[in-house]
C-alpha positions as CSV (number, residue, x, y, z in Angstrom):
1,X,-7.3,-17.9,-16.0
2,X,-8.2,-17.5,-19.5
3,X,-6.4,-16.1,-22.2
4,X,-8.8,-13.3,-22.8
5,X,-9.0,-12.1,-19.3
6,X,-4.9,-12.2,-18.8
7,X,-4.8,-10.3,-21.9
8,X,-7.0,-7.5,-20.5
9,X,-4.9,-8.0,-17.1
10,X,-1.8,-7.4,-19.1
11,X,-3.0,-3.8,-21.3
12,X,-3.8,-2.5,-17.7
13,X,-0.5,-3.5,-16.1
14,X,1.1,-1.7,-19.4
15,X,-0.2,1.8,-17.7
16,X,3.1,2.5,-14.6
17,X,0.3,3.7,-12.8
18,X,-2.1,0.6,-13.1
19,X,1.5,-1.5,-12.5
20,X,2.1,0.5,-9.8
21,X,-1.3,0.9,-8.3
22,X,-4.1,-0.5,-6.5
23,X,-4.9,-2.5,-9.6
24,X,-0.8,-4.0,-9.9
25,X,-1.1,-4.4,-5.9
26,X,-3.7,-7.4,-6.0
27,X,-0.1,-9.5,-7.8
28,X,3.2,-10.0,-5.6
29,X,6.4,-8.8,-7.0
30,X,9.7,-9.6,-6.2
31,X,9.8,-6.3,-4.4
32,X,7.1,-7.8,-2.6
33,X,9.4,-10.5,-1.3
34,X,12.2,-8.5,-0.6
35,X,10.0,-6.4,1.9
36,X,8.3,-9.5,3.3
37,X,12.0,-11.1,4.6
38,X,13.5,-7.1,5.5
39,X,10.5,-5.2,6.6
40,X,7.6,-7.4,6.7
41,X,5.8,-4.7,8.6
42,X,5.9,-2.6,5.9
43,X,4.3,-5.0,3.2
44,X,1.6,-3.5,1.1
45,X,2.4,-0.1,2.1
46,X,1.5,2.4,-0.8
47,X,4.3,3.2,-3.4
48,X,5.2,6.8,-3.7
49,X,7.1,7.9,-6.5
50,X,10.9,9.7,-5.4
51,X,13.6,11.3,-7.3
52,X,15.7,8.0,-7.8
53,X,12.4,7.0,-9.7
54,X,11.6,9.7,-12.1
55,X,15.8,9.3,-12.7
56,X,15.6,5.6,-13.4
57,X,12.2,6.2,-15.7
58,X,14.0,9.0,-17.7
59,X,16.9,7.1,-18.1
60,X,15.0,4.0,-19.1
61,X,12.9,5.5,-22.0
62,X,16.0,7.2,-22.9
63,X,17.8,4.1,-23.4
64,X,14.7,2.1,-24.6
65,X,11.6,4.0,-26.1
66,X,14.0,6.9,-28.3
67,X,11.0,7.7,-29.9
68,X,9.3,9.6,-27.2
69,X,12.1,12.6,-27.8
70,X,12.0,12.3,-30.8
71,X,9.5,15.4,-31.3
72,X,10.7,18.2,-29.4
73,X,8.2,19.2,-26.8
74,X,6.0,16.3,-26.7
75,X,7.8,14.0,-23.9
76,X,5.4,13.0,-21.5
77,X,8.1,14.0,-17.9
78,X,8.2,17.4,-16.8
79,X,11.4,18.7,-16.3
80,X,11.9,21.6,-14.9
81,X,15.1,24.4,-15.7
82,X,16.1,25.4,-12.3
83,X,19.0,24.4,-9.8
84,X,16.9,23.0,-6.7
85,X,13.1,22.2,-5.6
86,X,13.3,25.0,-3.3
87,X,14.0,27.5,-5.9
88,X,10.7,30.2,-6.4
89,X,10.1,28.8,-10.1
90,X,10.1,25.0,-9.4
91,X,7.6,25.9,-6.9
92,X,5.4,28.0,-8.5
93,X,5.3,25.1,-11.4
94,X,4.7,22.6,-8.4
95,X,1.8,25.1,-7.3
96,X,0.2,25.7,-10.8
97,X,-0.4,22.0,-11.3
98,X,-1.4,20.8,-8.0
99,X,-5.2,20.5,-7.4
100,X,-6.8,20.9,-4.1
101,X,-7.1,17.4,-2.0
102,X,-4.1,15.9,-4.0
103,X,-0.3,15.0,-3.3
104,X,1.9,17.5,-5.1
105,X,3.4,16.4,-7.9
106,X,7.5,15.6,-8.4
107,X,9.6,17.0,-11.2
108,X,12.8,16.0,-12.5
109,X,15.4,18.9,-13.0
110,X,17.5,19.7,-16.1
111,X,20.3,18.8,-13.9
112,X,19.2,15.5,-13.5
113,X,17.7,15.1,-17.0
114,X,21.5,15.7,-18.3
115,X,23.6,12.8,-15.9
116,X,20.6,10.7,-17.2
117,X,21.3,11.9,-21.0
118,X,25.0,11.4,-20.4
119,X,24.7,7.7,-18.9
120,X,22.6,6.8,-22.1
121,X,24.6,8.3,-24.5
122,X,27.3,5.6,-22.8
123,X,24.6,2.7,-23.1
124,X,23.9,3.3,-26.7
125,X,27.5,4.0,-28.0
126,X,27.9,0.5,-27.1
127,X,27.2,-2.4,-29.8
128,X,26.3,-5.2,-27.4
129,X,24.6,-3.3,-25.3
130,X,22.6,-1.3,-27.7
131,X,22.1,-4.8,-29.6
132,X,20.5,-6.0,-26.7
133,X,18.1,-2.9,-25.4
134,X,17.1,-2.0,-28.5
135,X,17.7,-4.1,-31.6
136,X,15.4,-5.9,-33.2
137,X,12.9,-4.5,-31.6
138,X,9.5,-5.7,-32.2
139,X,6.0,-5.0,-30.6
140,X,5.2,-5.8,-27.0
141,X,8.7,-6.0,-26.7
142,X,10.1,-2.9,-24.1
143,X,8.6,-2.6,-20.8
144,X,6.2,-5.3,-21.0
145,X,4.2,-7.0,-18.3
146,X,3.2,-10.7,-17.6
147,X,1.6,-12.2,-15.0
148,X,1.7,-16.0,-13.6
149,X,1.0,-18.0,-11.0
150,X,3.9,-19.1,-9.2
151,X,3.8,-21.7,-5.6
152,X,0.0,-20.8,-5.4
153,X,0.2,-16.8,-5.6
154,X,-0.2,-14.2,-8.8
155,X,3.5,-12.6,-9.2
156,X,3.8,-9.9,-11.7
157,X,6.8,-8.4,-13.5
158,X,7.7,-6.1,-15.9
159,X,10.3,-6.7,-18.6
160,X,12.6,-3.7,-20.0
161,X,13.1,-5.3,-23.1
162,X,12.1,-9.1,-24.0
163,X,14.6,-9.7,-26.8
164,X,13.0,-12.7,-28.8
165,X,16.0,-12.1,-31.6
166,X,18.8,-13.1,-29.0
167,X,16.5,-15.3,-26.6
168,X,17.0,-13.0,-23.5
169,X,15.3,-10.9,-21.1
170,X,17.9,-8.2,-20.8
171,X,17.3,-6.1,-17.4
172,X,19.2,-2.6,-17.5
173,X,20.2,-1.3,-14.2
174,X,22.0,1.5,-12.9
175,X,24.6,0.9,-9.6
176,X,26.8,3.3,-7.3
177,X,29.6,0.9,-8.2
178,X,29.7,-1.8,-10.9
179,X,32.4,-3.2,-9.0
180,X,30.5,-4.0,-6.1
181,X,27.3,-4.9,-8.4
182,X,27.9,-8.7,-8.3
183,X,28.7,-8.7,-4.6
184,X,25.3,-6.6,-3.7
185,X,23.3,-8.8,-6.1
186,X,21.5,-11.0,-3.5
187,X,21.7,-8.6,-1.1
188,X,19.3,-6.5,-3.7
189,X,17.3,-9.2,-4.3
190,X,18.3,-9.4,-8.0
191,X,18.6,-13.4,-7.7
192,X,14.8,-13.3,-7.0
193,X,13.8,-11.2,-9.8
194,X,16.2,-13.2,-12.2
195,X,14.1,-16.3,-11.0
196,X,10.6,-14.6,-11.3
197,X,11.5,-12.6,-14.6
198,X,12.8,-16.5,-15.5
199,X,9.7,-17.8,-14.9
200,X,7.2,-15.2,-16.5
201,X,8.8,-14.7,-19.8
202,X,10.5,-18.2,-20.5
203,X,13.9,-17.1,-21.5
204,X,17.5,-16.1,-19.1
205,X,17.6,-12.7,-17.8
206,X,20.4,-11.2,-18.0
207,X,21.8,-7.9,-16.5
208,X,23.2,-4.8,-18.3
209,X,24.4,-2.8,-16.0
210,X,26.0,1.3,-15.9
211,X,27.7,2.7,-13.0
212,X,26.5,5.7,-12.8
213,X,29.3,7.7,-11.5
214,X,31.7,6.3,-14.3
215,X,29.9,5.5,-16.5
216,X,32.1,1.8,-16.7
217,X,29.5,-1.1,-18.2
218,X,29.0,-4.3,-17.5
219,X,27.0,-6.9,-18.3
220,X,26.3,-10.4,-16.3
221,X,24.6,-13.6,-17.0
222,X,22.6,-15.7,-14.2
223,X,23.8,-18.8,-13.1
224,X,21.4,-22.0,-12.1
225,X,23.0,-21.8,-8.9
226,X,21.5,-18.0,-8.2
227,X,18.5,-19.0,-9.7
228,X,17.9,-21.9,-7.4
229,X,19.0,-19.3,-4.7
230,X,16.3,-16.9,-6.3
231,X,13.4,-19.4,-5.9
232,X,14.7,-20.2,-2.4
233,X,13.9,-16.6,-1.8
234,X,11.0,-16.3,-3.3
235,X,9.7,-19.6,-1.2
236,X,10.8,-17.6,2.0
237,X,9.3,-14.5,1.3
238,X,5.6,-16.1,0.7
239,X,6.4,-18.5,4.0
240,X,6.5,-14.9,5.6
241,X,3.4,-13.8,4.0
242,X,1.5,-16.7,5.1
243,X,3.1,-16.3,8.7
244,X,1.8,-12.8,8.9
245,X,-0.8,-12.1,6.2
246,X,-2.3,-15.6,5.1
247,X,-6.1,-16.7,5.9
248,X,-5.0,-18.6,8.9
249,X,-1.9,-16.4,10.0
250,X,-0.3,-17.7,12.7
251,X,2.0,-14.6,13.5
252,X,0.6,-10.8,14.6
253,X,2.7,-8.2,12.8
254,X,2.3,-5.5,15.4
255,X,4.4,-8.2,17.5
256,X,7.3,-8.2,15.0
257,X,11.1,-7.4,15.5
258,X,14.3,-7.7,14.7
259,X,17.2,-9.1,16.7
260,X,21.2,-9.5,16.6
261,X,24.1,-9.9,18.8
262,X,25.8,-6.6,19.2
């Protein structure tokens, strides 16, 4: 691929929507592999956006793009003042901006908004961690896309921050319990995306993580050992794909199930 087209590729993939999208769909992601090896019958199924989303994306330019709030008014999220989505005025809100033949759209509440504000304030008031999110920040830097082509297929990813100053890729995540983080991080498929994220951008990813009941931080390097374990995932997810989706696919999906000893 040339560098002009990839360049083009990479302004669209900027757009969550594009990323997100038909147009982001035509790349594999890790997510993509993580679906192929748990629920291959539900690869390429369309992405809806849910509350746990809108959370993470307010929390993430929170902690990484300040400068959307920084004119009162004028960030792009709706959030909406009320205590549920089944009180009269998120609904009516939901109703006044819905047009006829498309999904309703989801809105964050104030509620929500504020354990999101309260979890960044935590990120930021730290040195290392704010260091790493948002110093030294330079163009093209937070929430940037690349594409490559990895074992014969176009992956995609998007980096939170691509921190060129400190030679990192740092990847901020939120968890139910930061002491259980490490032990879940396979099971997540984190080691994939470490190798992927690897890959794409050229430099160690590294996670920054917030639990977001207490708030505790934590942040964890990758080892060559997960990242060997990361491409060994990766390699198993596409040997699914080709089992059940390739040109000469050798397994029907409607046949697929899972099994155990009970």
């Amino acid at each position: 691929m040339d560098a002009e087209k990839k360049a083009r590729i990479i302004e669209r993939l900027r757009d969550d929507e594009e990323y997100f999208g038909e147009f982001g769909q035509q790349y594999l992601s890790n997510s993509d592999m993580k679906t192929l090896l748990e629920k291959p019958d539900l690869y390429g199924a369309r992405w809806d956006s849910n509350v746990d989303f809108l959370k993470g994306r307010y929390l993430h330019h929170r902690v990484l793009q300040p400068e959307l709030f920084e004119v009162e008014g004028e960030y792009p999220m709706v959030i909406v003042d009320c205590n549920t989505r089944n009180n009269k005025e998120y609904k009516d809100i939901v109703a006044e901006n819905t047009l006829e033949g498309i999904e309703k759209p989801l809105y964050l509440l104030k509620k929500e908004a504020d354990e999101m504000n309260f979890l960044a304030d935590k990120v930021l008031a730290n040195a290392d961690f704010r260091e790493a999110l948002t110093g030294n920040r330079q163009p093209n830097e937070v929430e940037e896309p690349e594409i490559m082509e990895l074992f014969g297929y176009w992956f995609k990813g998007k980096a939170d921050r691509i921190n060129k100053h400190m030679g990192i890729v740092p990847d901020f995540k939120t968890t139910r319990s930061l002491s259980a983080f490490t032990s879940n991080f396979k099971k997540y498929g984190y080691h994939g995306q470490a190798y992927i994220y690897d890959e794409l951008f050229g430099m160690p990813v590294e996670f920054f993580v917030i639990d977001k009941e207490t708030g505790r931080l934590g942040r964890f390097q990758v080892s060559e050992e997960t990242l060997l374990e990361g491409k060994a995932f990766v390699m198993a997810g596409l040997e699914r794909l080709e089992y059940y989706y390739g040109v000469n696919a050798l397994g029907d999906i409607s046949q697929y199930y899972e099994t155990g000893l009970i």
